[in-house]
C-alpha positions as CSV (number, residue, x, y, z in Angstrom):
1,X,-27.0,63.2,-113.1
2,X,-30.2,64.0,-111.6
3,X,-28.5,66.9,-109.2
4,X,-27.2,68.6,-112.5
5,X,-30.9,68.1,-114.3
6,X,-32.3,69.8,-110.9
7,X,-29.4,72.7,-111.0
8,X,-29.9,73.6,-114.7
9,X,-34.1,73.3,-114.5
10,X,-35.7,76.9,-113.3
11,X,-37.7,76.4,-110.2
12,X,-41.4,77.0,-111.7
13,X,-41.1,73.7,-114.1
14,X,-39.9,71.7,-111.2
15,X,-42.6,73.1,-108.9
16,X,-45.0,72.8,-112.2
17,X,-43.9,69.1,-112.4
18,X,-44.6,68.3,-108.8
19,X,-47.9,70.0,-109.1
20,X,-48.8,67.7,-112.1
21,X,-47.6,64.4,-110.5
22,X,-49.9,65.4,-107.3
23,X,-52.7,65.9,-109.8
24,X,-52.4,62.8,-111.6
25,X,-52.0,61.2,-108.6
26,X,-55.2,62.6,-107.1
27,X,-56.5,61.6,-110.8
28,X,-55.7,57.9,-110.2
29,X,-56.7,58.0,-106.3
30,X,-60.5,59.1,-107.4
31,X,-60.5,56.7,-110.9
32,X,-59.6,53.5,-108.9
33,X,-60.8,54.4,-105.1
34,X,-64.0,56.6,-105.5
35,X,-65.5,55.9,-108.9
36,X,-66.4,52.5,-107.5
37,X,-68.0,54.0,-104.7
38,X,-69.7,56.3,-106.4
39,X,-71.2,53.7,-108.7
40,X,-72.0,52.0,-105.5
41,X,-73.9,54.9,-103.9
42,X,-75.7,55.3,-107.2
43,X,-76.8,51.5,-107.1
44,X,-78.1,51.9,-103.5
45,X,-80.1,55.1,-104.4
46,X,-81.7,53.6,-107.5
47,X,-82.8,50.4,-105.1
48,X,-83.5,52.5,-102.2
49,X,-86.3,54.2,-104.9
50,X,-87.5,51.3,-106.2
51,X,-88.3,49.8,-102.8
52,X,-89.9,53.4,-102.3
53,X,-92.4,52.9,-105.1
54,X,-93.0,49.6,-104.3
55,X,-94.6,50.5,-100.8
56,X,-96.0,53.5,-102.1
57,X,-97.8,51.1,-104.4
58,X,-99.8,49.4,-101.7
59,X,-98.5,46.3,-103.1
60,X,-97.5,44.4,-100.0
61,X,-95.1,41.6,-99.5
62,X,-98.3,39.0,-98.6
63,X,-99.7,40.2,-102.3
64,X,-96.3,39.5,-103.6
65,X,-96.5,35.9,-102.3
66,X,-100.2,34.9,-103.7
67,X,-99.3,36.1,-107.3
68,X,-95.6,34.3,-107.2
69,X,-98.2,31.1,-106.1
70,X,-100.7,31.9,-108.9
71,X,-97.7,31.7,-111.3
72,X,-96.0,28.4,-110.0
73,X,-99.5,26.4,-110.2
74,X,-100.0,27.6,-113.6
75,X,-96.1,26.8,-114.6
76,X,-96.8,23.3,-113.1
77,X,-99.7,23.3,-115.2
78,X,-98.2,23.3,-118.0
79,X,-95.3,21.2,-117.0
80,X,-97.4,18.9,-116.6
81,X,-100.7,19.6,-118.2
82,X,-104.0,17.5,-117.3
83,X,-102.2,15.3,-114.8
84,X,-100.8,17.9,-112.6
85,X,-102.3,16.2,-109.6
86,X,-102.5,13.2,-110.5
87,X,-100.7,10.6,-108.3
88,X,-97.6,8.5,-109.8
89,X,-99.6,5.3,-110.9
90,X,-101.9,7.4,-112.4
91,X,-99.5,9.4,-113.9
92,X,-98.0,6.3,-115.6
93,X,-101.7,5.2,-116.3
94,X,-102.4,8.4,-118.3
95,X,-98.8,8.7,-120.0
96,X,-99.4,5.5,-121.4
97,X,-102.8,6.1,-122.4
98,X,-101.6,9.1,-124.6
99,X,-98.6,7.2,-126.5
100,X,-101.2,4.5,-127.7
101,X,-104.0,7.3,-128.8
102,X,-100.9,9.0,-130.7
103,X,-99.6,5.8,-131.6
104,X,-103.5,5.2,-133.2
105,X,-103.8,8.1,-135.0
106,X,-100.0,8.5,-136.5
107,X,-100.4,4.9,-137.6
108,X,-97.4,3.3,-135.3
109,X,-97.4,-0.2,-134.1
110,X,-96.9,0.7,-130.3
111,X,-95.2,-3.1,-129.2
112,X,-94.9,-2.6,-125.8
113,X,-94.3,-0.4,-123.1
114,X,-92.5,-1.1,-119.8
115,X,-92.6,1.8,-116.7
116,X,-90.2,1.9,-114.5
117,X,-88.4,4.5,-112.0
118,X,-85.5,7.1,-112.9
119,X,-83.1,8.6,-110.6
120,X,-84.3,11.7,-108.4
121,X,-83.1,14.9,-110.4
122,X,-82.8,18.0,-108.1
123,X,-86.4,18.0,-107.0
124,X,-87.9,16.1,-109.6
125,X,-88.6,12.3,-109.8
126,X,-87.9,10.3,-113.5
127,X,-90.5,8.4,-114.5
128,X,-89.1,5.6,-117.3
129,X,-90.7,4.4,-119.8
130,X,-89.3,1.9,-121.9
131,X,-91.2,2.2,-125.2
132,X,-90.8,-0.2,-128.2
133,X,-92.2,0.5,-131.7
134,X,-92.8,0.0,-135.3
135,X,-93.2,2.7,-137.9
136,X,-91.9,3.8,-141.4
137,X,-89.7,7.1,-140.5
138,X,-92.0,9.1,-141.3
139,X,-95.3,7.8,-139.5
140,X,-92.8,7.8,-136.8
141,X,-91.5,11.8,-136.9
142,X,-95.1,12.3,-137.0
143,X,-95.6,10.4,-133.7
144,X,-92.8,12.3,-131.9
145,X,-94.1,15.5,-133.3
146,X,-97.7,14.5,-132.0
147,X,-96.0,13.2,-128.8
148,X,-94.6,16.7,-128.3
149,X,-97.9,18.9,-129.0
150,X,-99.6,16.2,-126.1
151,X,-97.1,15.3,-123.7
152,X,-94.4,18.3,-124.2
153,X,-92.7,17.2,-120.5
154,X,-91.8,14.0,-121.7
155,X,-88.3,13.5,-123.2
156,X,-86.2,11.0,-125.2
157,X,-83.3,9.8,-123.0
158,X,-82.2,6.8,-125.1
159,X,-82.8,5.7,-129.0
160,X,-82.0,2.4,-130.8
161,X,-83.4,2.3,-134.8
162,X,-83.0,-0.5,-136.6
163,X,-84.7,-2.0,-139.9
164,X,-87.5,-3.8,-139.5
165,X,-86.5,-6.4,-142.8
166,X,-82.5,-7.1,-142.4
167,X,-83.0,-7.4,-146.5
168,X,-84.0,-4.3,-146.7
169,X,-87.0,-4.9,-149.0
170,X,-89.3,-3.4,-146.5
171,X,-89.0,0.6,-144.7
172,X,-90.0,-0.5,-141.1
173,X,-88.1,0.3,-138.5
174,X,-87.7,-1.1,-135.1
175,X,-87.4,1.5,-132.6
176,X,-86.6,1.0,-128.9
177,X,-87.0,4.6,-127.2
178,X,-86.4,5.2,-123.2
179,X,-88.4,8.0,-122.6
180,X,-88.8,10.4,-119.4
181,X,-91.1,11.9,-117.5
182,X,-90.3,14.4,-114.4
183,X,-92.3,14.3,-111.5
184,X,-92.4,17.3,-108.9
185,X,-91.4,15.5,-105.4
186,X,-92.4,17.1,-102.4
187,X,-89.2,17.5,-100.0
């Protein structure tokens, strides 16, 4: 079948044919082989220039290191705002001086609060706090609004709410909150 199709077709369309599977074969060979490449070599260049520019810049690697610094004390700074230095009983000293002074001012019965330590978190140490209140809900969204503008690193791991009055006849709730604070650890 195929000997009679190559008897009955002239010469120049099967030499034409041949000539157009060898180009779409060399078509297929540079789409899947070199294009990568090629992208590659581009990638190197563009690099290989912005390296250029950086040393033409003056701006040296020890430069580099004292600005990456600059910007990881002020992150911690505002991670953890006026206590970045302080040491861990202080640091439960001052969180628990904030949550009464909010406490005061949203008009929240702060009951008790009970410190304690978390689990070690990548490089961070939890610090626990076992928090137990009594607000109307809305003295009480006002205080974890409040808690967030002063003490935006701490979070809310765990939440009970429950009515103050079982009868219902009175608004207050009794919260129980576990809140967290993370604590940079050195090694």
């Amino acid at each position: 079948m195929i000997d009679d199709y190559l008897a009955k077709t002239d010469s120049r369309t099967l030499m034409s044919g041949v000539a157009l599977m060898a180009v779409l074969l060399c078509a297929v060979q540079a789409l899947y082989l070199l294009w990568p490449q090629w992208q590659r070599l581009e990638q190197v260049g563009e690099t290989h220039k912005m390296l250029t520019r950086v040393n033409a810049s003056g701006q040296g690697l020890s430069q580099q290191l004292a600005r990456i610094k600059e910007e990881v004390t002020t992150l911690s700074r505002s991670l953890h705002g006026d206590m970045a230095e302080l040491p861990a009983k202080q640091m439960e000293s001052y969180i628990i001086g904030r949550l009464q002074s909010v406490s005061w001012k949203t008009h929240v019965d702060l009951i008790s609060i009970k410190p304690g330590v978390g689990q070690k978190v990548q490089m961070f140490q939890e610090g626990l706090f076992d928090v137990q209140l009594r607000a109307s809900y809305h003295d009480f969204v006002a205080w974890l609004k409040r808690i967030e503008d002063e003490l935006g690193f701490i979070v809310v791991k765990k939440y009970h709410i429950s009515p103050f009055d079982q009868a219902l006849t009175d608004a207050t709730l009794n919260i129980r909150l576990t809140m967290v604070a993370y604590r940079m650890v050195n090694g």
